[in-house]
C-alpha positions in Angstrom: 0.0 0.0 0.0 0.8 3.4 -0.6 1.4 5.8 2.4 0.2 9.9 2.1 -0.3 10.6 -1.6 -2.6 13.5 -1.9 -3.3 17.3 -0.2 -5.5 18.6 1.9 -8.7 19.7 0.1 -10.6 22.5 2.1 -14.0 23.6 1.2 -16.8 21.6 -0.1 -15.7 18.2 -0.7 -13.2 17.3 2.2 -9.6 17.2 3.0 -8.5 14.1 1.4 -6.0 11.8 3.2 -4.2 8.4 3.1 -3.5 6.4 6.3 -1.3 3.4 5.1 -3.6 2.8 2.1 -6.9 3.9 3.9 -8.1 6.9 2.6 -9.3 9.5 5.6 -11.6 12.0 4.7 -13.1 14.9 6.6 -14.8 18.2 6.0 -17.9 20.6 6.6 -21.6 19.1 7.3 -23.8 18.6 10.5 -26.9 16.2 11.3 -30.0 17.4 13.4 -31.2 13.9 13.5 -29.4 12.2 16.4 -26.0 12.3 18.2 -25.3 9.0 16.5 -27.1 7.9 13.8 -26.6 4.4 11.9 -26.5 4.5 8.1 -30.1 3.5 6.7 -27.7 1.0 4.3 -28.4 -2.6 5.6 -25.5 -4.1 6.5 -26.2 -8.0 7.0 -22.9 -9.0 6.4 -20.2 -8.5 9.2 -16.5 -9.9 10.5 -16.3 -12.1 12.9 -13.6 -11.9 15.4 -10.5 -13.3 14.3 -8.4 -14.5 17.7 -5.2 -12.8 18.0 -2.3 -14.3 18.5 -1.3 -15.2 22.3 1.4 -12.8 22.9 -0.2 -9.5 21.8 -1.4 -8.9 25.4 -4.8 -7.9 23.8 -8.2 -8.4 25.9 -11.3 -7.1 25.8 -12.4 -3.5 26.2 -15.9 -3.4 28.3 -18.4 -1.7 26.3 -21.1 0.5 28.2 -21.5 -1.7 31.3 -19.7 -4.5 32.8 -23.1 -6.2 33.2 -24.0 -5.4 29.0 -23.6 -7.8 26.6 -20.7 -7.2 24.3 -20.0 -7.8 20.8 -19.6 -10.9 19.4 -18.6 -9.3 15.6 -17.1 -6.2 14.3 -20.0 -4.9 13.2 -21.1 -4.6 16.9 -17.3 -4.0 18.2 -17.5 -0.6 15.7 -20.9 -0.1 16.6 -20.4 -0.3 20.0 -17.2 1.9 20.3 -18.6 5.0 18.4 -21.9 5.0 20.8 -19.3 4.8 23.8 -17.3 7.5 22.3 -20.4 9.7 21.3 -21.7 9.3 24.9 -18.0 11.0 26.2 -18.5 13.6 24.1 -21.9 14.2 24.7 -20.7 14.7 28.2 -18.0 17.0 27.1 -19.8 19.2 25.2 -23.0 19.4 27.9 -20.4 20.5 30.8 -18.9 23.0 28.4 -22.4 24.3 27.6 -21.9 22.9 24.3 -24.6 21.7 21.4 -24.9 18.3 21.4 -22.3 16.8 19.0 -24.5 15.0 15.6 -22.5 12.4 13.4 -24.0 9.1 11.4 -21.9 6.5 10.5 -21.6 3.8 7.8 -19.8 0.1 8.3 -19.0 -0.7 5.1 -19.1 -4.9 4.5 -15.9 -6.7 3.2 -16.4 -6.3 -0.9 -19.3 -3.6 -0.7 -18.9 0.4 -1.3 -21.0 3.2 -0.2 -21.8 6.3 -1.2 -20.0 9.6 0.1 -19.4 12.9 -0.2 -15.7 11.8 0.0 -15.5 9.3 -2.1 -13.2 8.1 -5.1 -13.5 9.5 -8.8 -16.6 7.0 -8.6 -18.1 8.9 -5.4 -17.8 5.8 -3.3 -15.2 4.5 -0.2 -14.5 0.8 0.0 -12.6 -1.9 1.8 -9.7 0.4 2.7 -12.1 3.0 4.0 -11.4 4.9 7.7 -12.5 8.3 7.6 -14.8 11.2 8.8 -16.5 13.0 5.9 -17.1 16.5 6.8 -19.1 16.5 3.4 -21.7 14.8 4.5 -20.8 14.3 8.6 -20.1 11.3 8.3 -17.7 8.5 9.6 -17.1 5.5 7.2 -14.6 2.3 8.4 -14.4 -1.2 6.8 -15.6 -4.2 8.2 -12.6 -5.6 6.3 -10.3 -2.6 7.0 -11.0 -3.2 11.0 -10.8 -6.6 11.1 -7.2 -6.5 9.1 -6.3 -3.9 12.0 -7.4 -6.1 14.7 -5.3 -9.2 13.1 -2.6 -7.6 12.7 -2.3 -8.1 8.5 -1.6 -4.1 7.5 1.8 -4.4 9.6 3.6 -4.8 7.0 1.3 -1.8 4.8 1.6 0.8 7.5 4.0 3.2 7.3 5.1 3.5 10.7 4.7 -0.1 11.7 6.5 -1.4 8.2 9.7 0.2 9.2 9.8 -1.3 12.7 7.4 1.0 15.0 4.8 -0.3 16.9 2.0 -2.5 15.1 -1.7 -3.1 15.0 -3.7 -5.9 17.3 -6.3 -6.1 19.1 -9.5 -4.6 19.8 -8.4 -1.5 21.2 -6.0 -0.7 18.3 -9.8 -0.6 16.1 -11.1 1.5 18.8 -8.1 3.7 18.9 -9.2 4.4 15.1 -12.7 4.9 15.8 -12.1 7.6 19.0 -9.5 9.1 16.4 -12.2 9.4 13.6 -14.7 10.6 15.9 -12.4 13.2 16.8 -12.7 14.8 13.7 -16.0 15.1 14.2 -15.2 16.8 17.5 -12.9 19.4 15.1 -15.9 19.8 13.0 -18.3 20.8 15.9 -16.0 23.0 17.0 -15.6 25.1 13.7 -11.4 23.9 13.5 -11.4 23.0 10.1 -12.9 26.7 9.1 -11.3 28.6 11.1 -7.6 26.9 11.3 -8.0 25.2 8.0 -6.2 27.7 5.8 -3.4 28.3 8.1 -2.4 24.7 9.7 -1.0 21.8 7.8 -3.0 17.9 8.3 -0.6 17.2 10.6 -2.3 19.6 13.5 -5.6 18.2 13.0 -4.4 14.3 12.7 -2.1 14.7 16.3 -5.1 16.5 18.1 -7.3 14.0 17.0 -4.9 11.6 18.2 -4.8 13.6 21.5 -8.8 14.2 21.5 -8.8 10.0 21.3 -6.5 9.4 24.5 -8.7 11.3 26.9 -11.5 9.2 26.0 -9.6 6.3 26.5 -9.0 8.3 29.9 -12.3 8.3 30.7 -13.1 4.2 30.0 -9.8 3.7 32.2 -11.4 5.6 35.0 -14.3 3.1 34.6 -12.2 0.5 35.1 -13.4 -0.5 31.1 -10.1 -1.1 29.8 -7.9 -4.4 30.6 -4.5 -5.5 30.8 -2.7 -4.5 27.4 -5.4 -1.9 26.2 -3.3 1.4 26.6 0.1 -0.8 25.1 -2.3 -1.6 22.4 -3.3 2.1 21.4 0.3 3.5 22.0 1.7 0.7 19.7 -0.7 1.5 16.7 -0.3 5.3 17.2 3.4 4.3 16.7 2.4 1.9 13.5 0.3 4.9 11.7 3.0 7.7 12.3 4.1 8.5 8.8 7.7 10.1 7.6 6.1 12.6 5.0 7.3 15.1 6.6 7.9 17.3 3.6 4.1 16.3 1.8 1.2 18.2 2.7 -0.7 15.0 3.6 1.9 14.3 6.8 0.5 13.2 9.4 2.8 12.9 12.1 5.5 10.8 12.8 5.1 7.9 14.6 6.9 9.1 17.7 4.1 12.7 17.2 1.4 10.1 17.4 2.4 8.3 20.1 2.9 11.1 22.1 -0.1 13.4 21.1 -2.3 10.2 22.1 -0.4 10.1 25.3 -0.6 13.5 25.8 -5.1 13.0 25.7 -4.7 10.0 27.9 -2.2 11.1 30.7 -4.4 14.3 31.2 -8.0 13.1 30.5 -8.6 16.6 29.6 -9.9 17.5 25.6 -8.0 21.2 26.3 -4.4 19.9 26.8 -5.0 18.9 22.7 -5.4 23.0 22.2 -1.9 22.9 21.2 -1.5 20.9 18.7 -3.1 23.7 16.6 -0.7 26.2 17.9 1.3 26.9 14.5 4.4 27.4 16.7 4.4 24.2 18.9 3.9 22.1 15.7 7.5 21.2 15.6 8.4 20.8 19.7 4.5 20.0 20.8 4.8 23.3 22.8 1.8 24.5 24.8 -0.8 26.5 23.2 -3.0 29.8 24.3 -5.9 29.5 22.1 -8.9 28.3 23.8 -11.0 27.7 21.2 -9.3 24.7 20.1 -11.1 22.4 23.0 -14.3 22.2 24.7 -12.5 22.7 28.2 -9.7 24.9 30.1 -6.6 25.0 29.1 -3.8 22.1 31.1 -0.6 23.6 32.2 2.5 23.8 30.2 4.7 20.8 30.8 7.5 22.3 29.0 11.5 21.5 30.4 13.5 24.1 31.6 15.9 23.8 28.7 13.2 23.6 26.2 12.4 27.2 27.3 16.3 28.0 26.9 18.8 25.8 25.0 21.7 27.1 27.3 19.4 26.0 30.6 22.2 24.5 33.1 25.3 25.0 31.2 27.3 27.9 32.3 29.9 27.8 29.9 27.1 28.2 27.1 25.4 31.2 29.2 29.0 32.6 28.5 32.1 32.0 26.4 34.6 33.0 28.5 32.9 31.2 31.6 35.6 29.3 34.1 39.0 30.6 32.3 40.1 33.7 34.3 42.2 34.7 31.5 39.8 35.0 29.0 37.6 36.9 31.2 40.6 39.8 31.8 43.5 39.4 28.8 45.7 40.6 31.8 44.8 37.9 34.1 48.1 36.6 35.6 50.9 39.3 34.3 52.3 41.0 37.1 50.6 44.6 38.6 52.9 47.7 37.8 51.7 49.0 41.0 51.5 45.6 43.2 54.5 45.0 45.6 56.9 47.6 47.6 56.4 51.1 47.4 59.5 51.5 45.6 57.7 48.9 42.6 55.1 51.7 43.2 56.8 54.8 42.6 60.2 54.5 41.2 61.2 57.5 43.2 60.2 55.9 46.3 62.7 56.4 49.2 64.9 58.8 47.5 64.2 62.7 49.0 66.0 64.5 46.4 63.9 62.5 43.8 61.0 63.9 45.5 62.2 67.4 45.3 65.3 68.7 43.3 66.1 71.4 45.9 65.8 69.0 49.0 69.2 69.1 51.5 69.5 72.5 49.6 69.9 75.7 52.2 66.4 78.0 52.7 67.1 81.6 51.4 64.5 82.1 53.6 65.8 79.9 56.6 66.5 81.4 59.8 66.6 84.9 60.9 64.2 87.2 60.0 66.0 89.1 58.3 67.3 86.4 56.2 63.6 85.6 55.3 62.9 89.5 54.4 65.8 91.9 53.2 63.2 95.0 54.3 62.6 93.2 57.7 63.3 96.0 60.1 61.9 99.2 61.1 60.3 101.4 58.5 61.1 104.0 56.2 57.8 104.8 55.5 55.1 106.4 57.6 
């Protein structure tokens, strides 16, 4: 498969992505009919759960509550992941006095295509489809494409995972896709891709939807939803998506920007420490942002290092140059003071009187008598 191979499109079709071969789409629409509506396509067909190998620590992600029954096929997994996801967000948005975020979503079955606003030169998405259409809001994924995810098969087709970082098993790598898509949506509720969409490259919006999926993963962990291996699971395909594009429009992050931007959602649980990933300046450090409009909630503190703030942080001798050798500090560091020593090394007429003063030891003219000071001392002539 192919890895990022076209721009971002703005405007009224979408913004037009690849994702290892899956074409991502995403652009302008909204839904009045429900927070999450299910396509009016029928959709008999569906993949069962394929059982992963043993040592890919994956388990089961609860699903609503412990006591609910959970899916049995992939159809239901996908299904039952975007409801759990809306339901977050719902939340989200309420507490933020928020509209209710509105999305549909297609499943598309293994062979099949559908219809979209954001589809191929034929106007459809296929087997390699994992995208949110802001065309026609939205989200499309693959029966066959999640199921390849949860097996494992497009390790070898993913950019990031192909050349040795992370991979893709498990249950919780398909629902890291699906909070990730949905975050988009989120984007797209907010007015991002209108307002930022002329002025930020694909990569801000791909790492803060990355971000936006980690504090919903927050939020199941906190439920005690996720098991053993779930978080390993997400980090590892964050790691197998990440993309080395860097110079192509269509970049998406590397995998080590993934990782962390999903890390970054999870470790705070809190949609407005992703506000920076659509900071302009931060793009290239993942430096904190001001801009509160980028996320439903308050801003997170900075976590930024000391020496990321200054490059010199901690090393004197890069504060200054001439730090710890006296002698480049003061040239004449060391060579001996014209004036330190005996008074003699002072002065060089030091101790000599008649160096002092050329008529010392010579006799007073006006030394001794008084008349010998004054030639008119004496009585007056003059009345």
């Amino acid at each position: 498969m192919s890895s990022l191979i076209r721009p971002r499109l703005l405007a009224a079709a979408a913004l037009l992505l690849v994702l290892g071969g899956a074409w991502q789409y995403f652009g302008a629409g909204s839904n009045a009919n429900g927070s999450v509506v299910a396509s009016t396509q029928a959709q008999k067909e569906s993949s069962v759960f394929t059982p992963v190998s043993a040592n890919s620590g994956s388990h089961d992600l609860i699903l609503g509550s412990k006591d609910s029954a959970q899916p049995k096929n992939m159809e239901e997994f996908l299904t039952g992941v975007i409801k759990d996801v809306d339901a977050y967000w719902t939340k989200v948005f309420k507490e933020s006095n928020l509209p209710e975020p509105k999305v549909n979503y297609k499943w598309i079955p293994e062979g099949q295509t559908a219809a979209s606003a954001c589809g191929a030169a034929d106007g459809t998405l296929g087997d390699s489809a994992a995208a949110y259409c802001q065309g026609d809001d939205t989200m499309y994924i693959s029966l066959k494409f999640a199921t390849d995810i949860y097996n494992g098969a497009l390790d070898q087709a993913l950019p990031g995972s192909s050349q040795g970082y992370g991979r893709t098993a498990g249950d919780f790598s398909v629902a890291y896709i699906v909070a990730h898509e949905y975050g988009h949506e989120v984007q797209d509720e907010l007015g991002l891709f209108e307002k930022y969409g002329n002025q930020l490259p694909t990569m801000a919006f791909e790492l803060q939807a990355d971000c936006y999926s980690g504090t919903w993963a927050q939020s199941a962990y906190k439920e005690n939803r996720l098991e053993d291996g779930d978080v390993q699971e997400a980090l590892d395909s964050a790691l197998a998506v990440g993309d080395f594009d860097a110079d192509q429009p269509g970049h998406h992050g590397t995998p080590e920007q993934r990782e962390a931007a999903w890390k970054t959602g999870f470790d705070s649980g809190d949609p407005s420490s992703c506000s920076k990933y659509l900071d302009a300046s931060a793009l290239g450090d993942s430096g904190s942002s001001s801009d509160s409009d980028s996320a439903p909630q308050q801003q997170g503190p900075s976590t930024d290092q000391p020496e990321q703030q200054d490059p010199t942080y901690g090393q004197p001798e890069q504060q200054d140059p001439t730090y710890g050798e006296p002698e480049q500090q003061d040239p004449t560091y060391g060579q001996p003071d014209p004036g330190y020593g005996y008074p003699q090394e002072q002065d060089p007429s030091y101790g000599e009187p008649e160096q002092q003063d050329p008529s010392y030891g010579q006799p007073d003219p006006g030394y001794g008598y008084p008349e010998q000071q004054d030639p008119t001392y004496g009585p007056s002539d003059t009345i």
